[in-house]
Phi, psi and omega in degrees: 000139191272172133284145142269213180265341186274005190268147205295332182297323188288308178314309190280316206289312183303309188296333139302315156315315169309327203271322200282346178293166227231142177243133163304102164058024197093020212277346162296288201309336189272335174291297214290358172305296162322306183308309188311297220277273158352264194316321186293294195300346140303308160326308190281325184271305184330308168299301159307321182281325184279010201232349176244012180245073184291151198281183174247167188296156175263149199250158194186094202294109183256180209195126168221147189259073161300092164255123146243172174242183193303339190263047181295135193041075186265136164205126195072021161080359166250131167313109169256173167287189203176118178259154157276085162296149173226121172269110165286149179226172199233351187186127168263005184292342164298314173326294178320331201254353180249141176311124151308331182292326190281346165286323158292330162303337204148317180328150170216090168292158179317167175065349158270123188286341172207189185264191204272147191241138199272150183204128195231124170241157200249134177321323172280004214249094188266037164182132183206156169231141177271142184208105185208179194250133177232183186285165177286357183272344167335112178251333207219159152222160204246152177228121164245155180238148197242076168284154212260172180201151169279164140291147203047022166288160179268165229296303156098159169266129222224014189227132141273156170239136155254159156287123173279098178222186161194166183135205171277335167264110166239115174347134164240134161258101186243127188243112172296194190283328177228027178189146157303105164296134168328156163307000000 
């Protein structure tokens, strides 16, 4: 009586003949390991890539205009750099309604949409634009300037709101030596 390939007789009989052919120096076992080895790791990056390709968020490229002047963050009779924070926001009244120390600290009132990207400009630098992709529901960006103060200096202005835009009217900023100047 013949087997055919699917009958249990054949299968088992092919799989002895096979383990019993005699291999140099080991070179069936070392394929198929390899093989073994090819396919998991095709499996696994195949798998990784089709399990991340997820869209990316959608963006929205904003612009702020920073001009200063020479005497910027005077303290002590001297200029420093003057770091910036920039909050993209989606509504500005938490922004608004929150204390600057508290926002430096840390605070993340409603309506911010990510967290804040730091931006640092230098007394000599009379003029920079800050430029980055923030998420797309951004409308404003919130600004703060971390000017150094004495104790008991006065408060001074020292938080802004701009239109997140970018483009030929792009939001100006001008930071005088101890304050965010007014519109």
């Amino acid at each position: 009586m013949e087997h055919g390939i699917f009958d249990q007789g054949a299968s088992a009989r092919t799989a002895r003949v096979e383990s019993n052919r005699p291999t140099r120096h080991g070179v069936r076992a070392r394929s198929r390991r390899a093989r073994a080895l090819v396919a998991a790791l095709v499996t696994v990056l195949f798998g990784t890539t089709l399990g991340c390709t997820t869209t990316a968020s959608p963006t929205k490229k904003v612009c702020v205009v920073l001009e200063s002047t020479e005497t910027l963050n005077l303290y002590d009779g001297q200029p420093h750099a003057l770091t910036i924070f920039i909050y993209p926001l989606s509504s500005i009244e938490g922004f608004e309604q929150t204390h600057p120390d508290d926002l430096l600290a840390g605070a993340r009132p409603a309506g911010v949409v990510a967290p804040p990207v730091p931006f640092t400009i230098e007394p000599s630098e009379l003029e920079r634009t800050f430029q980055d992709l923030f998420p797309a529901e951004t409308t404003h960006l919130g600004v703060i300037a971390d000017y150094e103060r004495a104790p008991g200096d006065p408060e001074g202005l020292r938080k802004r709101v701009v239109p997140a835009r970018c483009g030929i009217f792009k939001p100006k900023i001008v930071l005088s030596s101890r304050d965010i100047l007014p519109e």
